[in-house]
N, C-alpha and C positions, 0 to 999 in steps of 0.2 A: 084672164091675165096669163101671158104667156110665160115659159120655164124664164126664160132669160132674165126677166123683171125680179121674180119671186128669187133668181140667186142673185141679184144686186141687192135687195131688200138684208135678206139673207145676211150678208158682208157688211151692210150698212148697219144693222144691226147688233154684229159683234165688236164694229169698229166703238161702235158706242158703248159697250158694255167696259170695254178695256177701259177707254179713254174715262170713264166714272171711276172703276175701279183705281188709275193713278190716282184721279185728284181726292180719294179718300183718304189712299195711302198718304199722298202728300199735305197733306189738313193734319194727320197725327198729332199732337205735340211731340218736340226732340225730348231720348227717354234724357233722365232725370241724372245731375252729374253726382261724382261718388260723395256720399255724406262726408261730410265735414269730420274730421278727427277731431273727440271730445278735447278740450282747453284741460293743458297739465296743470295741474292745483300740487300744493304740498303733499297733500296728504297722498298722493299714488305717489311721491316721490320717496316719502319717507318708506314705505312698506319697499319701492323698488330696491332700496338702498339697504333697507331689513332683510331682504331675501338674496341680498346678495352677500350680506356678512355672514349668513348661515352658511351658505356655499361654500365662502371661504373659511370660514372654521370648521368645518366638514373636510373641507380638502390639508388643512392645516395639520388636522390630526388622524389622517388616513398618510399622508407624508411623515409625520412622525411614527407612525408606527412602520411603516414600512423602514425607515432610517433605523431603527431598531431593530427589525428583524436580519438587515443588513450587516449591522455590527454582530449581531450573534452569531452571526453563520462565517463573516470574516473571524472572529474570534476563536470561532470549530476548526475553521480550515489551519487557522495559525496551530493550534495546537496540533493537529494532525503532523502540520509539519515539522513541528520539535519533535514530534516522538519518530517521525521516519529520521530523524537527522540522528536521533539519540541511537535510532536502531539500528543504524548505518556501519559505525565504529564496531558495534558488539558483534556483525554480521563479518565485518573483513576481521576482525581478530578470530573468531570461530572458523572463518574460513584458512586463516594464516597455520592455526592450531590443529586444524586437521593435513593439509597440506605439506606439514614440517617433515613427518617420519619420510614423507617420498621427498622431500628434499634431502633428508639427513640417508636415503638408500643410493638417491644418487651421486652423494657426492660419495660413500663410499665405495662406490659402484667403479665411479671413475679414478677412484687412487688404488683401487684392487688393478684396471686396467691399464693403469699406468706402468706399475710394480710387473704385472704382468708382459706389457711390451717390452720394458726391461730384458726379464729373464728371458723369451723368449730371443732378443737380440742377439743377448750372451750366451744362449746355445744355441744359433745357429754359427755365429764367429768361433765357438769350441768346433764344433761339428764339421766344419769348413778347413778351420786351420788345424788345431789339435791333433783331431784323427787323423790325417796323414801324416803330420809329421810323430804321434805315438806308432805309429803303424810302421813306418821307416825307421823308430830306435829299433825296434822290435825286429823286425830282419835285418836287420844291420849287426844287432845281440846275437839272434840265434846265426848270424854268418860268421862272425867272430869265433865261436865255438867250435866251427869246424878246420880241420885241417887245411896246412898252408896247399895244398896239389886240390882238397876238396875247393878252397876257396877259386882257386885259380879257375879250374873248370867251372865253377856254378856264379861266374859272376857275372856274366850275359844273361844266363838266366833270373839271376837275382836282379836286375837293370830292369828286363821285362817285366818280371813279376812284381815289383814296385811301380814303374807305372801303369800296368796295367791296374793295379788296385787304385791307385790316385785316380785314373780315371773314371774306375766303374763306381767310385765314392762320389765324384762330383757327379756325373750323371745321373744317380741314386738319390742321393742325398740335397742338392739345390733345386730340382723342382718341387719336390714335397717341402723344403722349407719356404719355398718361394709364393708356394700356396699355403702355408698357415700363416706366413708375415701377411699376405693379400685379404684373410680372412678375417684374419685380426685386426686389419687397419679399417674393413669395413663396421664391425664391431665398434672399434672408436671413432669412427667418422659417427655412428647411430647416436653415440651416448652425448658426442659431442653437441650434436643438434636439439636432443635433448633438455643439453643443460640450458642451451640459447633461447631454448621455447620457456621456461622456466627460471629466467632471469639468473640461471648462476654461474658463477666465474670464478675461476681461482686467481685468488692472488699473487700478484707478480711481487718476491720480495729478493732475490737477489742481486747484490750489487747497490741495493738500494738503501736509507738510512731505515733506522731502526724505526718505527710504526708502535709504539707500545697499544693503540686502539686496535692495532692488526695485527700484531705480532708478539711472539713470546721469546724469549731469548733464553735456552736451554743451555746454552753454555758458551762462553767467552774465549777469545783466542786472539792472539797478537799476528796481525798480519803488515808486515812493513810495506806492501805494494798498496795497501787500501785504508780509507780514511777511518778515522775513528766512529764508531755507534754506526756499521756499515757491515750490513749481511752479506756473508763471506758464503754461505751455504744452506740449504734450506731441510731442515731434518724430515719435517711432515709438513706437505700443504694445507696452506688455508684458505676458505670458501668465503662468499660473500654472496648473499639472495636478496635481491630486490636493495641492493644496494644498503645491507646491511651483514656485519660479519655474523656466521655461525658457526664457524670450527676457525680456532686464532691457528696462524702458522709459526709452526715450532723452528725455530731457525739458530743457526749457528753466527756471531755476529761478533766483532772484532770490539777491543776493551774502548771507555771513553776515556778522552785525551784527559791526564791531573792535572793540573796547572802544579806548577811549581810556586813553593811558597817563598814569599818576598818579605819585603819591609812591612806590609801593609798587616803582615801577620794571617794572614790568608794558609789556610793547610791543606793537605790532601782531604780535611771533610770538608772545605767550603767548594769541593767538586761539583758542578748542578748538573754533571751527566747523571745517570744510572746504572746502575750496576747491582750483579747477583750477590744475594746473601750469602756469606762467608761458611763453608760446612765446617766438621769434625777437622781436616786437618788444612785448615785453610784456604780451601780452594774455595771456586765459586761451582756453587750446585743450586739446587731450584728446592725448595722446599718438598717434603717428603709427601704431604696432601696438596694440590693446588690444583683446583678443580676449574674450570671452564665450559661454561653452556652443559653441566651436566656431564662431561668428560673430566675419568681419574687421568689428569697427566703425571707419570712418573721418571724422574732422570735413568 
C-alpha cells in the first residue's frame, strides 16, 4: 500500500473519531433546571417576622439611647454657655475697673494741659506786649529825670535806643515762644487722640441748659442776655467714657425763672425749677461735703 492511501485512511480516521465524539456529546441529557424554591408555609413566615421584630427592637433602643446621650451633651454644652455669658459681664466690669485710674490720669492729664495752654498763651501776650511797652515807661521815667538841655540832646538817642530794644525783644522773644506754643500744641494734638482711642470726651456745657445727670451748678447768677437754668460759664470740665459721665462738670448757670403767684395761690415754692441750697447768709452755695464719683467738691 502506498504513503498516499495510508494518509487518506489516516484523515478518514480521525474524521470518524470527531464525528462519534459530537454525537456523544450531543445524546447528554440538557443539565437539570434550577431546583424549585421550597413552598412558604406559616411557620418560616412567623420566625421571618420574629427576626425582624428583634431588629427592630434592637435598633429602637440603640436610637433611644443614643437620643439620650444627645440631650446630655446638648445639656453640657447649654450650661457651658450660661457660665461664658455669666463670665462675660464679671470680665468687662474687671476690665472697666482696672482701666478707670488711666481713664481718671487722662482726663486729668488733659485739664492740666489745657490750664496749661492757657498760661502759656497769657505769657506769651505779656511777653509780646507788656515788656515793651514796661520797657518804654521805664526810659521814658529815667528820661524825665534828666535835665531839660540833657533831654534835648539825648532824645535821638532815646528814639533809637527804644527801638532798637523793641526790636531785639521781638526777634528774641517770638521765635522761642513760637516754638513752645508749636511744642505744646503737638502735646495736645497726642493727648487728644488719646482720649479718641479711649472713648473720652469732654463735655460741651456752655451756653447750654442745665444737665443735672451732667452737671453741677456751683453757683447761680442773674444774666439778663441768657435764658433761665442756662450755663453761663463753666468752672471745671466734665468727662464722659464710653458714653457714661465720670467727673460731673462744675459750671456757673443762670437762676430758674419763679413764676409769679396768682389767684391760683401758687408761690415762689410751687417753683419746679431747681435751685441751690440757701447758706449762713442767704446766698446760694453748694453744701459743705458733696462728693461725686469719689471727688471732695468744695465751693
Amino acid at each position: 500500500m502506498s504513503l498516499e492511501t495510508e494518509d487518506i485512511l489516516h484523515r478518514f480516521q480521525q474524521w470518524l473519531t470527531q464525528t462519534n465524539q459530537e454525537l456523544e456529546r450531543l445524546a447528554e441529557p440538557p443539565p437539570a433546571a434550577d431546583a424549585p424554591s421550597p413552598p412558604v408555609g406559616l411557620l418560616p413566615l412567623i420566625e421571618a417576622f420574629t427576626a425582624l421584630r428583634h431588629e427592630l427592637k434592637l435598633q429602637t433602643k440603640s436610637a433611644r439611647g443614643l437620643e439620650e446621650l444627645l440631650q446630655t451633651a446638648l445639656g453640657g454644652l447649654e450650661r457651658a454657655i450660661d457660665q461664658l455669658r455669666s463670665v462675660q459681664p464679671q470680665e468687662s466690669a474687671a476690665a472697666e475697673q482696672a482701666a478707670r485710674p488711666l481713664v481718671e490720669s487722662l482726663i486729668e492729664l488733659d485739664e492740666a494741659l489745657r490750664r496749661g495752654e492757657t498760661a502759656v498763651a497769657a505769657t506769651r501776650r505779656r511777653l509780646l506786649e507788656e515788656t515793651p511797652r514796661r520797657l518804654a515807661e521805664s526810659l521814658q521815667q529815667r528820661f524825665k529825670q534828666l535835665s531839660a538841655w540833657q533831654r534835648w540832646r539825648s532824645r535821638p538817642w532815646q528814639t533809637e535806643v527804644l527801638q532798637f530794644c523793641r526790636r531785639q525783644l521781638a526777634e528774641t522773644q517770638t521765635p522761642a515762644l513760637s516754638s513752645l506754643g508749636e511744642g505744646y500744641q503737638l502735646i495736645c494734638a497726642r493727648l487728644q487722640r488719646m482720649l479718641r482711642e479711649h472713648r473720652i470726651e469732654r463735655l460741651a456745657c456752655v451756653g447750654r441748659r442745665v444737665d443735672p445727670t451732667r452737671m453741677k451748678v456751683i453757683e447761680l447768677v442773674d444774666a439778663p442776655g441768657a435764658s433761665p437754668e442756662t450755663v453761663v460759664d463753666e468752672l471745671r470740665p466734665g468727662y464722659e467714657w464710653r458714653g457714661q459721665v465720670v467727673r460731673y462738670a462744675e459750671v456757673r448757670a443762670t437762676r430758674a425763672a419763679v413764676p409769679v403767684s396768682g389767684d391760683s395761690g401758687a408761690g415762689p415754692d410751687a417753683d419746679a425749677g431747681w435751685r441751690l441750697p440757701a447758706g449762713e447768709n442767704g446766698t446760694n452755695a453748694v453744701s459743705e461735703k458733696e462728693t461725686c464719683d469719689g471727688y471732695d467738691y468744695r465751693d
